[in-house]
C-alpha atoms as one frame of an Amber mdcrd trajectory, in Angstrom:
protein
 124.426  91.367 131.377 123.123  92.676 135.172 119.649  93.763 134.824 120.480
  97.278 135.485 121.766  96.909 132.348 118.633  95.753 130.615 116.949  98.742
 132.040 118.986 100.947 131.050 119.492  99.595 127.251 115.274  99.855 127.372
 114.870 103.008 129.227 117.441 105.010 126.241 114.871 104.436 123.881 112.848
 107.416 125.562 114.895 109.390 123.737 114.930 111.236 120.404 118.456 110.626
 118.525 119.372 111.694 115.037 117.208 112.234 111.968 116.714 110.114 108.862
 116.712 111.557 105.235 117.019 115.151 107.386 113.562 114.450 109.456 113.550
 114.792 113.009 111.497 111.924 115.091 108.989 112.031 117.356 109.676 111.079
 120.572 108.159 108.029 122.380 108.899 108.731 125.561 105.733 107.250 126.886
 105.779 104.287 125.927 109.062 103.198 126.337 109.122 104.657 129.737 106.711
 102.023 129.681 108.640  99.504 128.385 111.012 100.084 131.091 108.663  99.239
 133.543 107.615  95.949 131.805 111.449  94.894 131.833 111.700  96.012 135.853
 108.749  94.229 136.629 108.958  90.563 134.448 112.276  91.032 136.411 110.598
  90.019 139.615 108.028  87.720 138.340 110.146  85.412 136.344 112.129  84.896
 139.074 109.256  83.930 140.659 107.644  81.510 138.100 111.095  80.056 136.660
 109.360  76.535 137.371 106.545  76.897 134.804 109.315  76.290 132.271 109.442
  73.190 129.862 112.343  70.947 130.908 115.537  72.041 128.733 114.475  75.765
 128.695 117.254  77.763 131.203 115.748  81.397 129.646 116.062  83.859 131.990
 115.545  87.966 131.810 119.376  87.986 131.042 119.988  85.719 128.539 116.715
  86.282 126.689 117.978  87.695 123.065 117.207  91.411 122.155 114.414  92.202
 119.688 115.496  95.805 118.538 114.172  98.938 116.927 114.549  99.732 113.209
 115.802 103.079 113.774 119.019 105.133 113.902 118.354 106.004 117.717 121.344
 104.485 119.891 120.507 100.774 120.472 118.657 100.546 117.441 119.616  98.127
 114.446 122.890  99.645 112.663 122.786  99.892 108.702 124.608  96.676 108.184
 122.297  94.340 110.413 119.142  95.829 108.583 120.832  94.736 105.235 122.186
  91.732 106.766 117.893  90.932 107.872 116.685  92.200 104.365 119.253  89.456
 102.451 117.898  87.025 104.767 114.449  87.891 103.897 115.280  87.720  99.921
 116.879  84.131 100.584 113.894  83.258 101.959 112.060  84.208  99.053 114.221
  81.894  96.781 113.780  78.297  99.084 111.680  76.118  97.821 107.500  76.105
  99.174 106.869  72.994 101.539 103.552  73.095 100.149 103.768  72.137  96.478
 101.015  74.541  95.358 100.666  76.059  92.667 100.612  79.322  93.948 102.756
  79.307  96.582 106.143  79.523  95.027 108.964  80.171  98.110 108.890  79.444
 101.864 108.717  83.106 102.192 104.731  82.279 100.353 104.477  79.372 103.084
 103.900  82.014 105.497 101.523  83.840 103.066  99.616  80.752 102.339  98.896
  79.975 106.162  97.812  83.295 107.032  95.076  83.565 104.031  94.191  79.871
 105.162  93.411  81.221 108.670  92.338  84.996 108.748  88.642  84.384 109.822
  90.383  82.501 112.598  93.115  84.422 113.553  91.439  88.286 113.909  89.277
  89.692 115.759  89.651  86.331 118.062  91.077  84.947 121.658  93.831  83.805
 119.636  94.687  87.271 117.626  97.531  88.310 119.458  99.387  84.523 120.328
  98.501  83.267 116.874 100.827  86.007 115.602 103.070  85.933 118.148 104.079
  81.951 117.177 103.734  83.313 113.935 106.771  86.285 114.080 108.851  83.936
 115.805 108.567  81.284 113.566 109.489  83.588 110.797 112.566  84.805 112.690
 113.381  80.929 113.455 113.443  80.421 109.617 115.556  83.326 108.406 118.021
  82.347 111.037 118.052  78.580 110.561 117.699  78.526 106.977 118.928  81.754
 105.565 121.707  82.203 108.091 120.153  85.330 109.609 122.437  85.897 113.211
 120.067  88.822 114.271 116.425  88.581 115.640 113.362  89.965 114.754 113.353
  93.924 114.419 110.250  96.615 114.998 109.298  99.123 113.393 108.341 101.536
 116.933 105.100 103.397 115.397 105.353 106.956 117.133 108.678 107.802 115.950
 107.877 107.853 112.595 104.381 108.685 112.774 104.377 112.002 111.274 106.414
 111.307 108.241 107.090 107.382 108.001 108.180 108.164 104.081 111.350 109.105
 105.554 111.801 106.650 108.060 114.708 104.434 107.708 112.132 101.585 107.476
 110.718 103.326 103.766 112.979 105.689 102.699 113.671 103.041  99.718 117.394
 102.902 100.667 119.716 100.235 100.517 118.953  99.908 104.524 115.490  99.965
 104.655 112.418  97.727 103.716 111.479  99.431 100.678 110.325 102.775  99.551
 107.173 103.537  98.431 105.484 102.768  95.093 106.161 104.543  92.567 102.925
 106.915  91.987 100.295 105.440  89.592  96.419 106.981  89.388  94.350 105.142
  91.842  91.216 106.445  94.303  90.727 106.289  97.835  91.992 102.976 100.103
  88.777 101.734 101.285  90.542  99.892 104.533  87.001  99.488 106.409  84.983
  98.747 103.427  82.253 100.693 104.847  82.147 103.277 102.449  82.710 106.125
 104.755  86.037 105.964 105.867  88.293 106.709 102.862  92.273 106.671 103.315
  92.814 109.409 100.320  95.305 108.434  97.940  98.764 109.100  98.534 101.842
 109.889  96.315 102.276 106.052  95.997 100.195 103.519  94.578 102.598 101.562
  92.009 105.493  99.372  92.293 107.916  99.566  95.058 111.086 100.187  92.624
 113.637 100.854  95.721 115.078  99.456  98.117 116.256  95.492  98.881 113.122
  94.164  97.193 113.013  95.803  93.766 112.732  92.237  91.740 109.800  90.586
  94.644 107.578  89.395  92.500 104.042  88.901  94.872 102.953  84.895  93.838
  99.087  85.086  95.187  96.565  87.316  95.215  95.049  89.597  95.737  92.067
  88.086  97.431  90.312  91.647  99.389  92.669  94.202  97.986  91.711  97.784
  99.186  94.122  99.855  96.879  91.669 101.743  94.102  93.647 100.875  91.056
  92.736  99.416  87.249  95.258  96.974  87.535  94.729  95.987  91.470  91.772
  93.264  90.679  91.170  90.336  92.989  91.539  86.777  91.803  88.200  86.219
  92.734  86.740  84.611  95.971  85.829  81.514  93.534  89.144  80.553  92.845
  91.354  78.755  95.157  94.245  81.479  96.242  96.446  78.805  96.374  95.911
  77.025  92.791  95.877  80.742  91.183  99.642  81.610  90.472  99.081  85.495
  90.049 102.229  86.744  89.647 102.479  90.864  90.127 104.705  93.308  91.965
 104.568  94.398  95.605 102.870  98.301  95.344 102.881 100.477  98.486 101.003
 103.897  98.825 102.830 104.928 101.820 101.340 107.997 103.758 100.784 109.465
 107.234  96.873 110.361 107.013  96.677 106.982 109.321  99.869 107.152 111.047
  99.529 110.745 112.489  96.119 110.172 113.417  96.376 106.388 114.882 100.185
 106.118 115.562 101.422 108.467 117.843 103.140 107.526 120.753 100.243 109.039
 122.690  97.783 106.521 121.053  99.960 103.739 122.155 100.275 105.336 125.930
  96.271 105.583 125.760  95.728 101.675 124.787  98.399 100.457 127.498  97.362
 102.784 130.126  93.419 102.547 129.472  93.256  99.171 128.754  92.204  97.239
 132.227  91.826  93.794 130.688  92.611  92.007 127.917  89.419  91.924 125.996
  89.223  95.936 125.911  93.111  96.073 124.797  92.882  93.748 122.281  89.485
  95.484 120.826  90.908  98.998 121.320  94.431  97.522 119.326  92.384  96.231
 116.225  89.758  99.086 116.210  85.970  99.551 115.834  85.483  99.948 112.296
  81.773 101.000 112.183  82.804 104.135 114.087  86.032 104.457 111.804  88.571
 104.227 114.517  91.168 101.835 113.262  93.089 101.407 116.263  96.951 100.236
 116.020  96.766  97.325 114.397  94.789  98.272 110.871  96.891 101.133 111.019
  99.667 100.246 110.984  98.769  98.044 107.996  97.349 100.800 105.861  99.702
 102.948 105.942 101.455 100.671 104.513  99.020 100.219 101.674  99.260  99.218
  98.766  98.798  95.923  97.027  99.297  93.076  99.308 100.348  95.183 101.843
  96.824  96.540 102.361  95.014  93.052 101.680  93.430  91.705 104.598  94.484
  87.928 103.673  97.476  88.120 101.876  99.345  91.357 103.817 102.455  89.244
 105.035 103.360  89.031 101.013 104.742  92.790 101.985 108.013  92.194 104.309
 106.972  95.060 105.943 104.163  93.056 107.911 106.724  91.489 110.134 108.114
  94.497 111.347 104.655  96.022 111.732 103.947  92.980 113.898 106.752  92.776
 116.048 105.135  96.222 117.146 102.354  94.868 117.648 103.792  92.031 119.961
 106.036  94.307 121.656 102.898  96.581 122.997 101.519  93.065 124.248 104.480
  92.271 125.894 104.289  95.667 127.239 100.893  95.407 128.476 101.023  91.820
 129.710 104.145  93.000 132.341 102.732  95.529 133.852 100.947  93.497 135.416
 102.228  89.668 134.707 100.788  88.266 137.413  97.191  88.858 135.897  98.128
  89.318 132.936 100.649  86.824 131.563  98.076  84.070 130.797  95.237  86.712
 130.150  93.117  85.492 127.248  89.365  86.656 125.700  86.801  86.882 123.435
  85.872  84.033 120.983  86.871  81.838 118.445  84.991  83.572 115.760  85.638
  86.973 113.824  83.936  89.140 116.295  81.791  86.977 117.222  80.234  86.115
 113.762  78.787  83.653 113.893  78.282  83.657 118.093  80.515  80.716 118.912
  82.490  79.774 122.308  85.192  81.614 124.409  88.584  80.679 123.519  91.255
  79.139 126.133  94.474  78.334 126.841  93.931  74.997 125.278  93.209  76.319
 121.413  95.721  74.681 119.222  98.052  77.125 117.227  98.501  75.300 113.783
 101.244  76.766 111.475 100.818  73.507 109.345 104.175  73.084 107.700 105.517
  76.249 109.333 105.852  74.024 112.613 104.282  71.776 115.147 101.218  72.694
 117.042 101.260  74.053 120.188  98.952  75.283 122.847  98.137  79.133 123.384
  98.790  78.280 127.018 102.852  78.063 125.336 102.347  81.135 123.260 101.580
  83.743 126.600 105.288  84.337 127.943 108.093  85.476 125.701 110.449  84.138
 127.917 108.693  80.583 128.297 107.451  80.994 131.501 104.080  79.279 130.593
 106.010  76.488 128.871 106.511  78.115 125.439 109.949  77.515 123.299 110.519
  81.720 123.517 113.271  83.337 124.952 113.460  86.944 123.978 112.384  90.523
 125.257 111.966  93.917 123.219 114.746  96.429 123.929
């Protein structure tokens, strides 16, 4: 594929093709104008920097594989390969856990249990967004190696679907999609900020997610800071070990747009890429100030979502969802690193701490990122180029 190409299969996604369920999407014109300037521009500079590369890694801008939209625009993922990602997403839910925990029943759970073993570490930190970046694509790397998965990673673009994401392809609760919402059951406000002023009102959700490709997922652990209102949504208890308390329950969503339309929009995600002048203020702006109730991309994408674990800070990648959610979230990196990659490719800040509490050092490029058993440790040095022009094992680009 020429590179013209590559533009041009990025550049299509400005526009706004087809409905799902009969609702018409919002365009995102902005930002994947955007997009189509990251793709022009890591053009040029990894032709520059090809020599960075480990020895055995040949990835280049045209044989980097295609991270794609859920959607029904025109290069988006068809029907059949989001059913052909969902079975390898229930496979992975029925391998055996490396861990031998009580708790953590599936290698689907692996990925749970490392993510509640490092959330203090892993938010509001230098290593937020490469952490979860080696995270996604360790996920993909299992559902392809051992689930048989041919596709790659999908994301779910937030402005399309921010005024209505019931009826999004991604939770319309069809065969195709990622689930539908819960099925409604009394509960109060979400209290995402646990500040007691900012409350996410309850939707028409709230109980089991009863369609879609995960209608028998049963949720092994948890929940440990659940933020869904409910009588029957009651934590295990900060006491207990998460991983020695087998809690078995089902995955609820309360799906809504109060967050999405507010936080979403494509303008939102123009406003952090184009007002963000360094990587500490884009990172900050993505995961929000909560004292000032601005939640920023990142926790809202997560609760609108909702739901129980969907809307648990710990234990949120129990809800499938979470992947696509952040393979947004690395795709607006990946946006903002190349508009700029010479500055910003390796771009790192803040500390190593939850923002900064306790007050502890600045984080570098040297800062292990430990999956445990999901694999080896690497360097976030290896984790800042998607196409492993800082020595990483990546090779891919969003399109």
């Amino acid at each position: 594929m020429h590179f013209r190409d590559l533009f041009g299969a990025v550049a299509v996604a400005a526009g706004v093709a087809g409905t799902a369920s009969g609702y018409q999407q919002s365009p995102t014109v902005k930002t994947d104008a955007l997009a189509a300037v990251a793709v022009a521009k890591l053009a040029v500079y990894s032709s520059l920097n090809s020599e960075n590369r480990t020895k055995g890694n040949t990835c280049t801008l045209a044989t980097a594989v295609k991270r794609r939209e859920w959607s029904v625009r025109e290069g988006s993922l068809s029907p059949a390969e989001r059913i052909q990602y969902t079975n390898a997403v229930n496979c992975l839910m029925t391998k055996p856990s490396r861990f031998k925990l009580p708790a953590v029943k599936s290698r689907f759970d692996d990925f749970v249990a490392v993510h509640i073993n490092q959330t203090f570490t892993i938010h509001g930190t230098a290593s937020f967004l490469s952490w979860h970046r080696h995270f996604v694509w360790t996920y993909e790397k299992a559902l392809r190696e051992e689930c048989g998965y041919k596709g790659y990673q999908p994301y779910w673009n937030w402005g399309r679907w921010a005024n209505d994401p019931l009826n999004s392809p991604i939770f319309d609760g069809g065969v195709a999609s990622m689930g539908g919402n819960g099925i409604y059951a009394e509960h109060l406000c979400t209290d995402a900020l646990a500040n007691g002023i900012n409350c996410i009102p309850p939707g028409a959700g709230g109980g089991c997610v009863k369609t879609g490709p995960f209608t028998n997922y049963t949720v092994s652990m948890g929940p440990i800071f659940p933020t869904l209102r409910s009588a029957d949504v009651v934590a295990i208890g900060f006491d207990k070990d998460p991983f020695q308390t087998y809690n078995p329950h089902c995955m609820k969503r309360d799906v809504s747009s109060w967050l999405s339309s507010r936080f979403l929009q494509d303008q939102n995600v123009t406003d952090l890429l184009t007002g963000s002048p360094n990587i500490t203020s884009f990172q900050s702006t993505m995961q929000g100030d909560f004292p000032k109730g601005f939640y920023g991309v990142h926790a809202a994408g997560h609760y609108t979502i909702g739901g129980d674990p969907g809307g648990d800070f710990f234990v949120s990648p129990a809800d499938p969802a979470f992947y696509l959610h952040h393979g947004q979230i690395d795709r607006t990196w990946w946006i903002w690193q190349n508009q700029k990659p010479a500055e910003r490719t390796s771009a790192i800040g803040g500390t190593i701490t939850i923002f900064n509490n306790p007050p502890s050092r600045d984080g570098t490029l040297e800062d292990p990122i430990n999956l445990d058993v999901l694999a080896a440790t690497i360097p976030t040095s290896q984790a800042m180029s998607t196409l492993g022009l800082t020595g990483g094992p990546y090779c891919y680009i969003y399109v």
